[in-house]
Structures are given as structure tokens and as C-alpha cells.
C-alpha positions as CSV (number, residue, x, y, z in Angstrom):
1,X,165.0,187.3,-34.5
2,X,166.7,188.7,-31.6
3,X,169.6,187.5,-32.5
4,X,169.6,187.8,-36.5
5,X,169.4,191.4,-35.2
6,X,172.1,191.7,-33.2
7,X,174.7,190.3,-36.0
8,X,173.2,192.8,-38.3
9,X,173.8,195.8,-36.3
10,X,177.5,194.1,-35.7
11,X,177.8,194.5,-39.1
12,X,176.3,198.0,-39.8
13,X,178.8,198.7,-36.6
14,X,181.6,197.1,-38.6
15,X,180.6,198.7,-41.8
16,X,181.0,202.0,-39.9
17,X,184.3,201.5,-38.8
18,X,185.7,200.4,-42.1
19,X,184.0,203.6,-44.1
20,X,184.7,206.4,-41.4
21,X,187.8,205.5,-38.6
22,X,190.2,207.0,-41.3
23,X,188.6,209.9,-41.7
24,X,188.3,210.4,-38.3
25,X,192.1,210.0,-38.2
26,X,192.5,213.2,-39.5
27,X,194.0,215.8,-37.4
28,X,195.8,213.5,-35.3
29,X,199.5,212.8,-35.0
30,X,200.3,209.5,-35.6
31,X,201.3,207.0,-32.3
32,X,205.3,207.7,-33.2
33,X,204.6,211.1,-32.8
34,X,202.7,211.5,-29.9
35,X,205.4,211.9,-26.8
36,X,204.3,212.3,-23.3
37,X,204.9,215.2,-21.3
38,X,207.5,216.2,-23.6
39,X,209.7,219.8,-22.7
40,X,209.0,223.1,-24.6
41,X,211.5,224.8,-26.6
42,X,212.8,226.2,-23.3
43,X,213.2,223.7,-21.3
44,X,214.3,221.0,-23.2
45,X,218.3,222.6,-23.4
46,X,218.0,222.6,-19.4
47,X,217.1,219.1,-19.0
48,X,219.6,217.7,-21.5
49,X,222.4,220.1,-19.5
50,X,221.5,218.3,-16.6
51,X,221.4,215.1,-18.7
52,X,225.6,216.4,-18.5
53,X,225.4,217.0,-15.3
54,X,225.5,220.7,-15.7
55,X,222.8,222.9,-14.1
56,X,224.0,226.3,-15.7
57,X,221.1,226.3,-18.3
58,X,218.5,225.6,-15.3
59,X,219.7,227.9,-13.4
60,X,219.9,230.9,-16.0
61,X,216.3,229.5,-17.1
62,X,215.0,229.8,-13.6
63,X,216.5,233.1,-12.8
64,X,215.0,234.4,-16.2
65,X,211.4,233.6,-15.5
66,X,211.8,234.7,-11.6
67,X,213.4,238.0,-12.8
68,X,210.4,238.8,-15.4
69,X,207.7,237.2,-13.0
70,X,206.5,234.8,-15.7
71,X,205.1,232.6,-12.5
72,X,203.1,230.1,-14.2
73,X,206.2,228.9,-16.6
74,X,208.7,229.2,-13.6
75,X,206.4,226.2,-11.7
76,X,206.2,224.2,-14.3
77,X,209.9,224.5,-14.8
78,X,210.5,224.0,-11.6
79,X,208.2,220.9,-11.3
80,X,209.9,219.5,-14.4
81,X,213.5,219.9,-13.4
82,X,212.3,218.4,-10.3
83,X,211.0,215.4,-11.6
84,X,214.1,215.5,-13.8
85,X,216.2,215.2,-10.5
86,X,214.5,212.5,-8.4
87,X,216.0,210.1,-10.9
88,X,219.5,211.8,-11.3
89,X,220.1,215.1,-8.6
90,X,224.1,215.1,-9.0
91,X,223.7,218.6,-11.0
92,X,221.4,219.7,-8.7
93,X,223.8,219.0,-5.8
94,X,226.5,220.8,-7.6
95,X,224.4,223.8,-8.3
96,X,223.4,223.8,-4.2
97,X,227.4,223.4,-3.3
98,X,228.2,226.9,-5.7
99,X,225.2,228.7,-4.7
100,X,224.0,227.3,-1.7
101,X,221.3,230.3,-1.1
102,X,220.4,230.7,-5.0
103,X,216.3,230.7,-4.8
104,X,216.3,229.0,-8.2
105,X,218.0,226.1,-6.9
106,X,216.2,226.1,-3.1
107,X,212.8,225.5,-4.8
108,X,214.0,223.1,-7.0
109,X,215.2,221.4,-4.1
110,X,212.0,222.0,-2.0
111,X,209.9,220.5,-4.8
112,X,212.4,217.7,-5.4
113,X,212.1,217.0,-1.1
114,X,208.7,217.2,-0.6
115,X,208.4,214.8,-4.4
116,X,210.2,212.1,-2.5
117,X,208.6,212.3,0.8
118,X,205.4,211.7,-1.0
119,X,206.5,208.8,-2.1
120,X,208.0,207.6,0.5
121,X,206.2,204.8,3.9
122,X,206.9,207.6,6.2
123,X,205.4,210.0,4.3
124,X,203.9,212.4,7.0
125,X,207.4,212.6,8.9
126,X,209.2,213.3,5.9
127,X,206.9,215.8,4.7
128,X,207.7,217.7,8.1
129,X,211.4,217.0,7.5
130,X,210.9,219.1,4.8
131,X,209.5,222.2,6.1
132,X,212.5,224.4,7.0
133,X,213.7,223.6,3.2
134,X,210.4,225.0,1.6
135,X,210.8,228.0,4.3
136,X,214.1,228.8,3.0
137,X,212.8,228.8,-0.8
138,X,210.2,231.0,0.1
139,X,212.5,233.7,2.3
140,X,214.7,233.5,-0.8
141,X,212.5,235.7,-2.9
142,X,209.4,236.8,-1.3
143,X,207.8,237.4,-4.4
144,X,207.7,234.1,-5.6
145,X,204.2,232.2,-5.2
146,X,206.3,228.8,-6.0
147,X,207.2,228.0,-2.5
148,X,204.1,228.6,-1.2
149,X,202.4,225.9,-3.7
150,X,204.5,224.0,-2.5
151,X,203.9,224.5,1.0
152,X,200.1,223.5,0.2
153,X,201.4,220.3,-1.1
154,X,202.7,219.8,1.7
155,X,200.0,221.3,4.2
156,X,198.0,218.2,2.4
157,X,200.5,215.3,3.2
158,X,200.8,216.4,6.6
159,X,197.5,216.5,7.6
160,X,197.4,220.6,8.3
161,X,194.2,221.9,9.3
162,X,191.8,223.7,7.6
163,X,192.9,227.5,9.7
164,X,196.9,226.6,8.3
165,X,195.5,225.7,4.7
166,X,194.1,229.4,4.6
167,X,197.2,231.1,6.0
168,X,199.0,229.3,2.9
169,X,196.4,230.4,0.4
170,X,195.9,233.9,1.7
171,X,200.1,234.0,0.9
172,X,200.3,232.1,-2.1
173,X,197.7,234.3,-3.8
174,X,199.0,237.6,-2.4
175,X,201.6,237.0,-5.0
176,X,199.4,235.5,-7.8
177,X,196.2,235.9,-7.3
178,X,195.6,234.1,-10.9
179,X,197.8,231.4,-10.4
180,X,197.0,227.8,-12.0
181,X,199.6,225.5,-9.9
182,X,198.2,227.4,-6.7
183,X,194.6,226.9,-7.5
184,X,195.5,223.3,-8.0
185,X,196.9,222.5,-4.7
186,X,194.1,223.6,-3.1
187,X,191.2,222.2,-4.8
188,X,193.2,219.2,-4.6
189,X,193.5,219.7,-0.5
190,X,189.5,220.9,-0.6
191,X,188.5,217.3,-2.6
192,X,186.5,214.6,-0.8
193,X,190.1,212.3,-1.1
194,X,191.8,214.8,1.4
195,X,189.9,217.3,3.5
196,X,186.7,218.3,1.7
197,X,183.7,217.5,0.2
198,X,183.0,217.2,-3.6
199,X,180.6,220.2,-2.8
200,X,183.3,222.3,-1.5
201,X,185.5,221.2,-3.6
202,X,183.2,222.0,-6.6
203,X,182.4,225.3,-4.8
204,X,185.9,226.2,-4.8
205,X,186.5,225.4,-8.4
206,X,183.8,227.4,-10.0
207,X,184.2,230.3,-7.8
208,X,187.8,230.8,-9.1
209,X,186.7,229.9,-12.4
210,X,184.5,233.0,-12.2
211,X,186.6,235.5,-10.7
212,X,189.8,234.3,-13.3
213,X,191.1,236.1,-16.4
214,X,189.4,235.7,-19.9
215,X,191.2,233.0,-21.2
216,X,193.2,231.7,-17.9
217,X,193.8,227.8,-17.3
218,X,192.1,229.1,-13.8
219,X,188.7,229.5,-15.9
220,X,188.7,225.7,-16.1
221,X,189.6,224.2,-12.6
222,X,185.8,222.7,-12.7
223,X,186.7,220.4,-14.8
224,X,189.5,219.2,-12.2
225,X,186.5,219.1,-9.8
226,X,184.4,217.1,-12.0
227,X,187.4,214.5,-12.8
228,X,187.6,213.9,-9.0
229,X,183.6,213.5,-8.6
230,X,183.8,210.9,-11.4
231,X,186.7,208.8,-9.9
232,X,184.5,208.7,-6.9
233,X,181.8,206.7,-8.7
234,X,178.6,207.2,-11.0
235,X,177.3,210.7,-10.4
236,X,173.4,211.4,-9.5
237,X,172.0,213.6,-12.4
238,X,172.5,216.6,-10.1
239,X,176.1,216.1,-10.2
240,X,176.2,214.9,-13.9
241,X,174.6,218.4,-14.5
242,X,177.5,220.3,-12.6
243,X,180.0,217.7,-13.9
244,X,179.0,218.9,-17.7
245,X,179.0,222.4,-17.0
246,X,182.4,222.1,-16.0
247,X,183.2,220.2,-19.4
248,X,181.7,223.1,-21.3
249,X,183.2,225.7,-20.0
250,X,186.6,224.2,-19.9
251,X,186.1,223.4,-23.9
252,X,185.1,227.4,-24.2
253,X,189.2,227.4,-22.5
254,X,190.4,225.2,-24.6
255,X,189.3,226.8,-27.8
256,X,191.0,230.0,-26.7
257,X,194.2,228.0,-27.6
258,X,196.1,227.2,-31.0
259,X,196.2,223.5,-31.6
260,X,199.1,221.6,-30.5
261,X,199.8,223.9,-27.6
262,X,201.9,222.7,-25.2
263,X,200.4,225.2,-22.0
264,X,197.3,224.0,-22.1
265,X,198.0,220.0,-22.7
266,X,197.7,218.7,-19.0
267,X,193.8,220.6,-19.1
268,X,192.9,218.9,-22.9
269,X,194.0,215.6,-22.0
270,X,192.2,215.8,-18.3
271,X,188.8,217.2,-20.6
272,X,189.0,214.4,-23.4
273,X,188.9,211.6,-20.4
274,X,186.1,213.9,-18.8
275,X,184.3,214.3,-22.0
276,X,184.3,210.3,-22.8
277,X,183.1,209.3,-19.3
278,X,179.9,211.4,-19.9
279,X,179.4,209.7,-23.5
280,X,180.5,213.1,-25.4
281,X,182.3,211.1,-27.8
282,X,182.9,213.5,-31.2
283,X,183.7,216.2,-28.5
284,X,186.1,214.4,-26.6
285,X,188.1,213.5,-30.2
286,X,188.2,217.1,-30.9
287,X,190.3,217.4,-28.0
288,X,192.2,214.9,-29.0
289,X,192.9,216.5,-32.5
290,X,193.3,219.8,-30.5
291,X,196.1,217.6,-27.8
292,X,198.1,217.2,-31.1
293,X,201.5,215.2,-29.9
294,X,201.0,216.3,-26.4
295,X,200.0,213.3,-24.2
296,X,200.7,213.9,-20.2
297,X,201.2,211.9,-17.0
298,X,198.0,212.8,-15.8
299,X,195.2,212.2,-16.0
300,X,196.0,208.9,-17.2
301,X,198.5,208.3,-14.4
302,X,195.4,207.3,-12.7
303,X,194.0,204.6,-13.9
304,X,197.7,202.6,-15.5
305,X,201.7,202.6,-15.0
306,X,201.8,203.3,-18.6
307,X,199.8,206.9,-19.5
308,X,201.2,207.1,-22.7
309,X,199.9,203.7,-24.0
310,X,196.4,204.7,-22.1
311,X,196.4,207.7,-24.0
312,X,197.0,205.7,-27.2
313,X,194.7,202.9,-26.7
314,X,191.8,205.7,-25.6
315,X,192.3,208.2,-29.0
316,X,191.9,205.0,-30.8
317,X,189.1,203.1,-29.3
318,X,187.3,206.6,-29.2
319,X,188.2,207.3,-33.1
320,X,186.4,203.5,-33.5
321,X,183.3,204.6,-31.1
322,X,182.5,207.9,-33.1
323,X,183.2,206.1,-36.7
324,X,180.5,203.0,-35.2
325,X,177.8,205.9,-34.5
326,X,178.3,207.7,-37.8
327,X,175.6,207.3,-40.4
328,X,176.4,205.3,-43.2
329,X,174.7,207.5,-46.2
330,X,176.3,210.6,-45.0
331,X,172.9,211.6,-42.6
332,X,173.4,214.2,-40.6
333,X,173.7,213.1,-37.1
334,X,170.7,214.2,-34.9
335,X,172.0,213.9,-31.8
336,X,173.1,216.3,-29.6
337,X,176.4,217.6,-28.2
338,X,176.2,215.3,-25.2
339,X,175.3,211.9,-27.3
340,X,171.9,212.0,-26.4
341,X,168.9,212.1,-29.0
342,X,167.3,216.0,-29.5
């Protein structure tokens, strides 16, 4: 009986799949379109100059979003055309012997020096090394927060204490108080992994959440805090609670956004892995459908050295695991938002 039952529920399950997983395909790009961490229409010209060797296009790029303060594009740019260069720095170089003091081209170069010393066995001595480097970005223009992210990435590698971490944040928000990278680094230096506690770290997140601009990446940090509590292992309900409020409020973010937005990618794809691992499985599609083409390193960095299969094997399989629990006669589904029975 027991198992007569079983094989008929495989086959309702089957049945499922067949009727509703193209359905559910609606919305979403297919695989050959999906690319991962791919540049905006900004960007994209800098990277293929420097593709040529050139750095021209970076630097007028860079000096553009320093000159109008658009912070929050000028570190991703700068992140991106530092990545960009740990695999091929001769324009970078170049652009450092013509304008050896340029601020565009010191924080490149800051982020690009403290990138490698991450990676690298001596990581803490490196990570020192670099210091005077990410002084001299910062003394270039004070205005620029950049640096100073930077400077809490490093404050985290070489194991700065709690009373340096604050003088860092008490500059780095002096010149963005809103700022998303900022906020980043130092949730990531508050987590249990590094210096903190998931409490603190928690604490942190929803605090700034709270005090952020309608409709600022800022407002969903908690989720960041959540991801970090569920890498650490099954949560007690108390947690799961916290961890879910996080989700909500970063899907309230997330609707503020068109669809297929590039800015707010990196925070869709990190809530579609956050939504699945607490069972919320037509939610976490949506944000799939809402990710459009947009797949990025992380979250799925994580967990495999290939994030844009991961992201491509997890839309799928969650596209089967909705289609399995939709009813076959067209029933409305009486569960509730977070796969649980009302």
C-alpha cells in the first residue's frame, strides 16, 4: 500500500511537471541568454578598451562618475575594472605611468592590490603592503567614500580591531552616509565568519535598513545577514523568523525595480537562493523572472567554481519544484507565501 502510494504520487508529481514547467518558463530568458555579471551600457566600451590595452575610456568613465558624485556606480566600476585587471593590468600600468597621481587610476589600483593580496598565502602581510596605496587613493579626492570601502576590506583581512573598524566607518560614511558597497564591508567585518556575531551582524543590517532611503539597495542589507546565518547551518525558529523578515522586506526592494535591471541583480539573485532555502518556492521564481539575463558571481560563488551553471541548474530545478506542487485541475493553491498550509 505504502508503496502503490508512493509511485502514484511520482506520477501525479510527473503529471505536474509535464502540464505546468512550461508555463512556468514564462518570463525567463532562455540559458543562451542568461550572461553572468555582464557590464552595463557604460561600462562595457571601458572594458573592451582595455581589452586594447587602452585605459582612456576607463579613465574618462571614472572621472565622470567622480566629478558628478554618482558614488554607488563609481564602486562598481571600479570593482569591475578591477577584476578586469587582475587578469590583464598592462592598461592599467600605462594609465599609472601618464598619470601617476590620477585618483581614478589609484583606486583602481588600490582595489586591484588589496583583490590580489586576498588571494594570495600571505594574505595578512600583503594586505598591509597595501596600505600606503589605499592612503594615497583616498588623499587623492577626499570626497570619495571608495577608498575608504576599501580600507574596510582591508581592516577585515588584516585582523583590525573593532576601535580601527569604527574610525573607517565614521569616514566612509561621512561621505555617503547611504552607501551600499560601504554597508557591505562592514556587515561583512560585523558577521560571525570575521569579527561578530550573527546578532550583531543582524543588528547592524536592520538598523541601516531602517534609517536608508525609500527604495535604496541599503533597505535590503538583511537579507545579506540572513544569507550568512543560513550558510552557518539550520536556523532555530527565532532566527528563521528574522531570516524571513529580511526576505520580505528585501522583496518590497526588489519590486521597487523594473525587471531585468542590472543595479539591483547582485540583491535578486542573493534573495532567490534566500527565498529557496526557506521553501518559498513560487516567490523565489519570481525573482528569477524579475533577475531576467542577469546571473552574478555571488551568491553562487559560494557554494561552486561555476556560478553561472549554479544559477542555471537552480532556475530550473526550482521551475520543476513549483510546476510538482501545482494543482492539476487548476485549484487554487491554498498555501501560503512561505509554502506552508493556511
Amino acid at each position: 500500500m505504502v508503496r502503490t502510494m508512493s509511485l502514484l504520487r511520482a506520477l501525479i508529481s510527473t503529471a505536474r511537471m509535464v502540464r505546468h514547467t512550461p508555463l512556468l518558463a514564462t518570463g525567463l530568458p532562455p540559458d543562451d541568454a542568461v550572461l553572468l555579471d555582464a557590464p552595463d551600457e557604460r561600462l562595457a566600451p571601458a572594458l573592451v578598451s582595455a581589452a586594447l590595452g587602452e585605459y582612456e575610456h576607463a579613465a574618462k568613465l571614472l572621472a565622470t562618475t567622480r566629478e558628478s558624485a554618482e558614488w554607488e556606480n563609481r564602486d562598481r566600476y571600479v570593482t569591475r575594472l578591477a577584476a578586469f585587471a587582475h587578469r590583464r593590468d598592462e592598461w592599467l600600468a600605462a594609465w599609472l605611468r601618464a598619470a601617476p597621481g590620477d585618483p581614478d587610476a589609484l583606486v583602481v589600483m588600490a582595489e586591484l592590490t588589496v583583490r590580489r593580496a586576498w588571494e594570495s598565502p600571505a594574505r595578512a602581510e600583503r594586505l598591509r603592503e597595501s596600505g600606503p596605496l589605499i592612503d594615497a587613493a583616498a588623499e587623492a579626492d577626499p570626497r570619495d567614500p571608495v577608498p575608504w570601502r576599501i580600507a574596510l576590506d582591508h581592516a577585515r583581512g588584516t585582523h583590525a580591531p573593532h576601535t580601527a573598524f569604527e574610525s573607517l566607518w565614521e569616514q566612509a560614511v561621512r561621505r555617503a552616509s547611504h552607501h551600499y558597497g560601504v554597508h557591505v564591508a562592514a556587515l561583512l567585518y560585523l558577521s560571525a565568519q570575521w569579527y561578530g556575531s550573527h546578532s550583531e551582524c543582524f543588528d547592524f543590517a536592520e538598523q541601516a535598513a531602517q534609517d536608508a532611503l525609500p527604495g535604496s539597495l541599503v533597505q535590503a542589507l538583511p537579507v545579506r545577514a540572513a544569507f550568512t546565518q543560513l550558510l552557518s547551518g539550520t536556523p532555530t525558529s527565532v532566527q528563521a523568523d528574522r531570516i524571513d523578515r529580511a526576505a520580505d522586506l528585501a522583496v518590497a526592494v526588489s519590486a521597487r525595480y523594473e525587471a531585468a535591471d542590472p543595479w539591483p541583480a547582485e540583491v535578486r539573485n542573493l534573495l532567490a537562493y534566500v527565498l529557496l532555502a526557506r521553501g518559498r518556492w513560487a516567490e523565489a521564481l519570481e525573482q528569477f523572472r524579475l533577475i531576467g539575463p542577469h546571473a552574478t558571481s555571488f551568491p553562487w560563488t559560494c557554494f561552486t567554481d561555476d556560478p553561472l551553471g549554479q544559477f542555471l541548474e537552480t532556475r530550473d530545478g526550482l521551475r520543476i519544484q513549483v510546476a510538482s506542487a501545482t494543482p492539476l485541475r487548476g485549484r487554487a493553491d491554498r498555501r501560503g507565501a512561505r509554502g506552508h498550509y493556511a
